[in-house]
C-alpha positions as CSV (number, residue, x, y, z in Angstrom):
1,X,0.8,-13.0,23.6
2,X,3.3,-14.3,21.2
3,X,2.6,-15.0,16.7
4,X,-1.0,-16.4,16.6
5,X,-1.3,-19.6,14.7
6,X,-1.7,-18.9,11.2
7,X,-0.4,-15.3,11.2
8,X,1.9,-14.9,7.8
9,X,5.5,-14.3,9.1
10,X,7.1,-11.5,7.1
11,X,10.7,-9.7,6.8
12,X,8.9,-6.2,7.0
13,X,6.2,-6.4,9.5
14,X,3.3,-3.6,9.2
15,X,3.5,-1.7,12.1
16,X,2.3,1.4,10.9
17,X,-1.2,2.8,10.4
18,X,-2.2,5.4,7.9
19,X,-5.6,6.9,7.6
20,X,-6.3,8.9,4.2
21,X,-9.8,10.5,3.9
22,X,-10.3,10.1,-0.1
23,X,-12.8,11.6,-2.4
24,X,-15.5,8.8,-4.5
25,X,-13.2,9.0,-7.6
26,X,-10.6,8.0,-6.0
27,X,-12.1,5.4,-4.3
28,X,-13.7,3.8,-7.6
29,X,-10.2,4.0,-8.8
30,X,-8.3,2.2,-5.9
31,X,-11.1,-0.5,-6.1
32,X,-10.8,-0.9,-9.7
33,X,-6.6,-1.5,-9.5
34,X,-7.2,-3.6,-6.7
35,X,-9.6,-5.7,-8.4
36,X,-7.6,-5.7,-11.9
37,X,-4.4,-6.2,-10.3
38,X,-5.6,-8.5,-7.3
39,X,-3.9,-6.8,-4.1
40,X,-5.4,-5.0,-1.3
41,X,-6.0,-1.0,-1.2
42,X,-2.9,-0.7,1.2
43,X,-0.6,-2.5,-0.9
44,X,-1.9,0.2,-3.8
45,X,-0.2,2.5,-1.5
46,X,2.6,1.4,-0.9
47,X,3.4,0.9,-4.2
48,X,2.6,4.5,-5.1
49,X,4.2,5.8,-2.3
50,X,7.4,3.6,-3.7
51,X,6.6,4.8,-7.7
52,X,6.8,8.7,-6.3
53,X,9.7,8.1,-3.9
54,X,11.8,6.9,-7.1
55,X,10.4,10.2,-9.1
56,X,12.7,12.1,-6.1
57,X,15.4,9.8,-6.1
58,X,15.7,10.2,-10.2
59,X,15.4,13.8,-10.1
60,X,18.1,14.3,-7.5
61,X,20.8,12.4,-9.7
């Protein structure tokens, strides 16, 4: 099938999907970073999965 035309070429392609069931509040406040910080509710993810993964890398030193 091959890269469709337009498709954004990346060095780390998102292969994997994640499906979190959240509660209203947490919604509200995933909607309201995404909209103050302009990025998409799975990039607000990623980065807190990144923020917590240096948390364990700081208290294993």
């Amino acid at each position: 099938m091959g890269i469709k035309k337009g498709t954004k070429l990346t060095d780390t392609p998102k292969s994997v999907l994640y499906q979190v069931r959240v509660d209203e509040e947490t919604d509200r406040k995933a909607k309201e970073v995404c909209k103050v910080e302009n990025i998409s509710k799975s990039e607000v993810v990623r980065q807190g999965i990144e923020l917590k993964y240096q948390g364990l890398e700081e208290n294993r030193k």
